[in-house]
C-alpha positions in Angstrom: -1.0 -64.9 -19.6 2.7 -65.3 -20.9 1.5 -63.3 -24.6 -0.4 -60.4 -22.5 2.9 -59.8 -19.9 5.4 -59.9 -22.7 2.9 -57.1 -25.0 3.5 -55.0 -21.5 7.0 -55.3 -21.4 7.8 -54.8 -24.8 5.2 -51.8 -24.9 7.4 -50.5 -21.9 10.1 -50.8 -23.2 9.6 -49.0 -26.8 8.2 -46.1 -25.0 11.7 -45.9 -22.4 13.4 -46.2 -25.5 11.4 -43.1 -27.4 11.4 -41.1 -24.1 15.4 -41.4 -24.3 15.6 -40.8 -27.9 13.4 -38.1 -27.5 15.4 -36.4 -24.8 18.3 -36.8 -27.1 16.8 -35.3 -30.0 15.2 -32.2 -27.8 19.1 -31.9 -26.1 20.5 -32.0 -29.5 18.5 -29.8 -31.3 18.5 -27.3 -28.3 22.5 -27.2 -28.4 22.6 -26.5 -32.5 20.4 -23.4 -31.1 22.1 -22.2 -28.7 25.3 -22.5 -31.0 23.5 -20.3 -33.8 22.5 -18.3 -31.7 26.1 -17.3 -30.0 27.3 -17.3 -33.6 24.4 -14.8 -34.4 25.4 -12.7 -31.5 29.1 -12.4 -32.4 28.7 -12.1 -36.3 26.7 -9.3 -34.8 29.2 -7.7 -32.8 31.5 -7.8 -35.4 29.7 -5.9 -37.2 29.4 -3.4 -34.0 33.7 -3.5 -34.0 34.2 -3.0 -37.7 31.9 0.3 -37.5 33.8 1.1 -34.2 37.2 1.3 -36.6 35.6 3.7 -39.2 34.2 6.3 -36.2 35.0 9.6 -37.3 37.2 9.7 -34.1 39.0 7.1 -35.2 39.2 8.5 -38.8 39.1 12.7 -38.9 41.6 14.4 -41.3 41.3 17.7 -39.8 44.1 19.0 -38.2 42.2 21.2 -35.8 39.7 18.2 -34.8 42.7 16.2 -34.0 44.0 18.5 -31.4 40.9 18.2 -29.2 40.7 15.4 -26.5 38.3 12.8 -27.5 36.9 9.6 -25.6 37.2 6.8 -28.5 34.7 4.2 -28.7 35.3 0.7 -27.4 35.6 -2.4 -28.9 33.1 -5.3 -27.4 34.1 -8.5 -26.3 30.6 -9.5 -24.5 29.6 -12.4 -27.0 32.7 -13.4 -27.7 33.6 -14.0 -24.1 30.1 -15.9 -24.1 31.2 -18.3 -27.1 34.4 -19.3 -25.2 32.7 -19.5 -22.2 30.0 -21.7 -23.4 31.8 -24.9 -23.9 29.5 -25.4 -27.1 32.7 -24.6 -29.6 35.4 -27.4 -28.6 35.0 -29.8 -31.4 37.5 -30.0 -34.5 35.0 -28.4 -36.8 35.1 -25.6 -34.6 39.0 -25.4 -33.8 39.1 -22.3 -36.1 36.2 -20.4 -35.1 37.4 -20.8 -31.2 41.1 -20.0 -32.2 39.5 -16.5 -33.9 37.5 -15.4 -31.1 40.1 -15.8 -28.3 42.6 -14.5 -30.0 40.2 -11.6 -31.5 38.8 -11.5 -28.1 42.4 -10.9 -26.2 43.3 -8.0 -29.6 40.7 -6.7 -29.2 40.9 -6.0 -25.1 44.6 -4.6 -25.8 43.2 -2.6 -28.3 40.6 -0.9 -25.5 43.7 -0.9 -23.3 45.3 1.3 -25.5 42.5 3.6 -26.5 42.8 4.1 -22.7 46.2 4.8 -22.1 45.9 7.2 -25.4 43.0 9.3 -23.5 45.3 9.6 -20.4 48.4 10.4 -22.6 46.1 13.4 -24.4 45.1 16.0 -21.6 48.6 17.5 -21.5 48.6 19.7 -24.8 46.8 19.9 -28.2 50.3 19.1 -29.6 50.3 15.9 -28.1 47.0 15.1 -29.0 47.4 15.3 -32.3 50.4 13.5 -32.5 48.8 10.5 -30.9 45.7 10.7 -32.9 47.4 10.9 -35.8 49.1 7.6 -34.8 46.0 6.1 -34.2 44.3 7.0 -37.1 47.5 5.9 -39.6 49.6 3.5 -37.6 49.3 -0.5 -38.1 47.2 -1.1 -35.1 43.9 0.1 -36.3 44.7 -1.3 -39.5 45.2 -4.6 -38.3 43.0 -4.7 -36.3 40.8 -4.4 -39.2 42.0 -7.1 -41.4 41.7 -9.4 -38.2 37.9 -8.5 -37.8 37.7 -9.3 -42.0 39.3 -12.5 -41.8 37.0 -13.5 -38.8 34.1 -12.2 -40.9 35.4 -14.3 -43.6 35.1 -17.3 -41.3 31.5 -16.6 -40.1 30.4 -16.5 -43.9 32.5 -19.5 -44.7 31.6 -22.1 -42.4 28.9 -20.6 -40.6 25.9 -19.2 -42.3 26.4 -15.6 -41.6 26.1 -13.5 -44.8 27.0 -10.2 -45.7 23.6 -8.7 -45.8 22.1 -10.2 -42.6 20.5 -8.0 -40.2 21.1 -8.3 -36.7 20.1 -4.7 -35.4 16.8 -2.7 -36.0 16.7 0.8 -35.7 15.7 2.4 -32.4 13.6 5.4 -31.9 14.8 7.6 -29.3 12.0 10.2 -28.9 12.6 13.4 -26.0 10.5 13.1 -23.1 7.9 16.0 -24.1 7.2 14.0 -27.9 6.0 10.3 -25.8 4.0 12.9 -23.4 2.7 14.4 -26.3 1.6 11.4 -27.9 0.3 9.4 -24.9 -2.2 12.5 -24.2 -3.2 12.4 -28.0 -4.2 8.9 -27.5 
Protein backbone atom coordinates (compact mmCIF):
# COMPACT_ATOMS: atom_id res chain seq x y z
CA UNK A 1 0.00 0.00 0.00
CA UNK A 2 3.11 2.31 1.07
CA UNK A 3 4.71 1.68 -3.02
CA UNK A 4 1.17 2.55 -4.65
CA UNK A 5 0.57 6.04 -2.28
CA UNK A 6 4.16 7.09 -2.82
CA UNK A 7 3.66 6.46 -7.13
CA UNK A 8 0.60 8.97 -6.42
CA UNK A 9 2.44 11.46 -4.72
CA UNK A 10 5.32 11.52 -6.71
CA UNK A 11 3.07 11.43 -9.94
CA UNK A 12 1.40 14.61 -8.31
CA UNK A 13 3.96 16.12 -7.80
CA UNK A 14 5.84 16.01 -11.32
CA UNK A 15 2.79 17.09 -12.90
CA UNK A 16 2.51 20.54 -10.18
CA UNK A 17 5.92 20.89 -11.02
CA UNK A 18 5.35 20.82 -15.17
CA UNK A 19 2.06 22.77 -14.75
CA UNK A 20 4.44 25.60 -13.05
CA UNK A 21 7.21 25.20 -15.44
CA UNK A 22 4.80 25.35 -18.08
CA UNK A 23 3.16 28.51 -16.90
CA UNK A 24 6.56 29.88 -16.77
CA UNK A 25 7.59 28.99 -20.19
CA UNK A 26 3.99 30.21 -21.69
CA UNK A 27 4.56 33.78 -19.43
CA UNK A 28 8.00 33.88 -20.74
CA UNK A 29 7.61 33.32 -24.15
CA UNK A 30 4.43 35.59 -24.22
CA UNK A 31 6.63 38.64 -22.80
CA UNK A 32 9.58 38.13 -25.60
CA UNK A 33 6.35 38.63 -27.92
CA UNK A 34 4.90 41.30 -26.73
CA UNK A 35 8.48 42.98 -26.55
CA UNK A 36 9.07 42.28 -30.42
CA UNK A 37 6.18 43.23 -31.08
CA UNK A 38 6.47 46.98 -29.40
CA UNK A 39 9.82 47.00 -30.94
CA UNK A 40 8.21 46.14 -34.36
CA UNK A 41 5.64 48.90 -33.84
CA UNK A 42 8.19 51.64 -33.06
CA UNK A 43 10.98 50.60 -35.70
CA UNK A 44 7.77 51.12 -37.65
CA UNK A 45 6.99 54.52 -36.64
CA UNK A 46 10.28 55.50 -37.11
CA UNK A 47 10.17 54.89 -40.29
CA UNK A 48 6.69 56.95 -40.37
CA UNK A 49 8.91 60.12 -38.54
CA UNK A 50 11.90 59.89 -40.86
CA UNK A 51 9.46 60.19 -44.04
CA UNK A 52 7.56 62.99 -41.97
CA UNK A 53 11.19 65.04 -42.11
CA UNK A 54 11.53 64.69 -45.96
CA UNK A 55 7.65 65.94 -46.66
CA UNK A 56 7.79 68.35 -49.34
CA UNK A 57 6.40 70.78 -46.76
CA UNK A 58 9.07 70.34 -44.74
CA UNK A 59 11.57 70.49 -47.81
CA UNK A 60 10.15 72.92 -50.82
CA UNK A 61 12.77 75.27 -52.44
CA UNK A 62 10.33 77.41 -54.08
CA UNK A 63 10.04 80.67 -53.05
CA UNK A 64 6.49 81.18 -53.94
CA UNK A 65 5.39 77.72 -52.25
CA UNK A 66 6.99 78.92 -49.14
CA UNK A 67 4.88 81.97 -48.83
CA UNK A 68 1.64 79.91 -48.64
CA UNK A 69 0.32 78.76 -45.17
CA UNK A 70 0.73 75.09 -44.79
CA UNK A 71 -0.40 72.58 -41.95
CA UNK A 72 2.93 70.38 -41.43
CA UNK A 73 2.64 66.88 -40.73
CA UNK A 74 3.15 65.54 -37.16
CA UNK A 75 5.49 63.52 -35.71
CA UNK A 76 4.01 60.19 -33.83
CA UNK A 77 4.78 59.26 -30.41
CA UNK A 78 1.84 56.44 -30.09
CA UNK A 79 4.19 53.29 -29.81
CA UNK A 80 6.79 54.89 -28.24
CA UNK A 81 4.63 56.08 -25.38
CA UNK A 82 3.40 52.25 -25.43
CA UNK A 83 7.11 50.91 -25.03
CA UNK A 84 7.70 53.18 -21.90
CA UNK A 85 4.48 52.52 -20.76
CA UNK A 86 4.74 48.85 -20.95
CA UNK A 87 7.16 48.13 -18.13
CA UNK A 88 8.60 45.32 -20.53
CA UNK A 89 11.96 47.58 -21.27
CA UNK A 90 13.54 48.20 -17.67
CA UNK A 91 16.35 45.75 -17.60
CA UNK A 92 20.13 46.75 -18.23
CA UNK A 93 20.16 45.29 -21.71
CA UNK A 94 17.49 47.65 -22.45
CA UNK A 95 18.84 50.86 -20.65
CA UNK A 96 19.64 52.22 -24.10
CA UNK A 97 16.70 51.46 -26.11
CA UNK A 98 14.43 53.05 -23.06
CA UNK A 99 16.87 56.17 -22.73
CA UNK A 100 16.19 56.64 -26.92
CA UNK A 101 12.57 56.45 -26.82
CA UNK A 102 11.85 58.87 -23.95
CA UNK A 103 14.12 61.11 -24.85
CA UNK A 104 13.00 60.71 -28.75
CA UNK A 105 9.55 60.53 -27.43
CA UNK A 106 9.75 64.09 -25.32
CA UNK A 107 11.93 65.78 -29.01
CA UNK A 108 9.87 64.67 -30.79
CA UNK A 109 6.55 66.24 -28.86
CA UNK A 110 8.52 69.69 -28.79
CA UNK A 111 9.02 69.21 -32.19
CA UNK A 112 4.91 68.96 -32.82
CA UNK A 113 4.83 71.84 -30.42
CA UNK A 114 6.63 73.89 -32.59
CA UNK A 115 5.25 72.95 -35.95
CA UNK A 116 2.18 74.40 -34.00
CA UNK A 117 3.31 77.54 -32.77
CA UNK A 118 4.96 77.95 -36.56
CA UNK A 119 1.20 77.49 -38.14
CA UNK A 120 -0.10 80.18 -35.66
CA UNK A 121 2.97 82.43 -36.28
CA UNK A 122 2.18 82.15 -40.33
CA UNK A 123 -1.40 83.64 -40.96
CA UNK A 124 -0.15 87.22 -40.66
CA UNK A 125 1.67 87.79 -44.09
CA UNK A 126 3.39 85.69 -46.87
CA UNK A 127 6.55 87.51 -45.77
CA UNK A 128 6.41 85.91 -42.55
CA UNK A 129 5.73 82.73 -43.83
CA UNK A 130 8.40 82.35 -45.67
CA UNK A 131 10.74 83.47 -43.30
CA UNK A 132 9.61 80.84 -40.90
CA UNK A 133 9.58 78.09 -43.42
CA UNK A 134 12.60 78.83 -44.56
CA UNK A 135 13.85 78.38 -40.89
CA UNK A 136 12.19 75.21 -40.73
CA UNK A 137 13.37 73.75 -43.71
CA UNK A 138 17.39 74.96 -43.06
CA UNK A 139 17.66 75.56 -39.32
CA UNK A 140 19.26 72.75 -36.87
CA UNK A 141 15.95 71.55 -35.59
CA UNK A 142 14.79 69.49 -38.46
CA UNK A 143 18.16 68.43 -38.90
CA UNK A 144 18.61 67.12 -35.66
CA UNK A 145 15.97 65.91 -35.35
CA UNK A 146 17.01 63.66 -38.10
CA UNK A 147 20.23 62.44 -36.93
CA UNK A 148 18.35 61.56 -33.59
CA UNK A 149 15.76 59.39 -35.47
CA UNK A 150 19.15 57.71 -37.38
CA UNK A 151 20.96 57.00 -34.38
CA UNK A 152 17.75 55.34 -32.83
CA UNK A 153 17.44 53.47 -36.14
CA UNK A 154 20.91 52.54 -35.58
CA UNK A 155 19.96 51.00 -32.25
CA UNK A 156 16.94 49.05 -33.48
CA UNK A 157 19.35 47.34 -36.17
CA UNK A 158 22.01 46.87 -33.67
CA UNK A 159 20.62 45.17 -30.89
CA UNK A 160 17.28 44.52 -31.96
CA UNK A 161 16.57 42.66 -35.08
CA UNK A 162 15.14 45.41 -37.13
CA UNK A 163 16.76 45.68 -40.59
CA UNK A 164 16.81 48.12 -43.08
CA UNK A 165 14.63 46.50 -45.59
CA UNK A 166 11.83 45.25 -43.29
CA UNK A 167 8.40 45.92 -44.13
CA UNK A 168 6.05 47.09 -41.67
CA UNK A 169 3.31 48.81 -43.93
CA UNK A 170 1.36 47.38 -47.00
CA UNK A 171 -0.07 49.57 -49.39
CA UNK A 172 -3.63 50.51 -49.05
CA UNK A 173 -6.14 50.86 -51.77
CA UNK A 174 -8.36 53.80 -51.36
CA UNK A 175 -11.00 53.32 -54.08
CA UNK A 176 -14.06 56.38 -54.55
CA UNK A 177 -17.32 55.34 -53.47
CA UNK A 178 -18.82 54.89 -57.26
CA UNK A 179 -15.56 52.30 -58.23
CA UNK A 180 -16.55 49.64 -54.85
CA UNK A 181 -20.36 50.23 -56.19
CA UNK A 182 -19.29 49.45 -59.38
CA UNK A 183 -17.59 46.43 -58.61
CA UNK A 184 -19.98 44.99 -55.97
CA UNK A 185 -22.83 45.14 -58.74
CA UNK A 186 -20.36 43.36 -61.29
CA UNK A 187 -20.13 40.63 -58.87
Amino acid sequence: MMVPNLMILGGTLLIAVGGILATKGWNDRSIVARRNGIIRSVAAELVINSSVLVDPKFTDANDLNLTKYTVFPRMQTAAMTGAIASGLFTGKEDRAFLTHVTSLSEVLDNFNRRLAITEDAMIRNPGEILMWRKDLRDGQTRKGLGLRLAGFAELLIKHYGITADDTFFVKLDYHSPSQSDGAAQAE
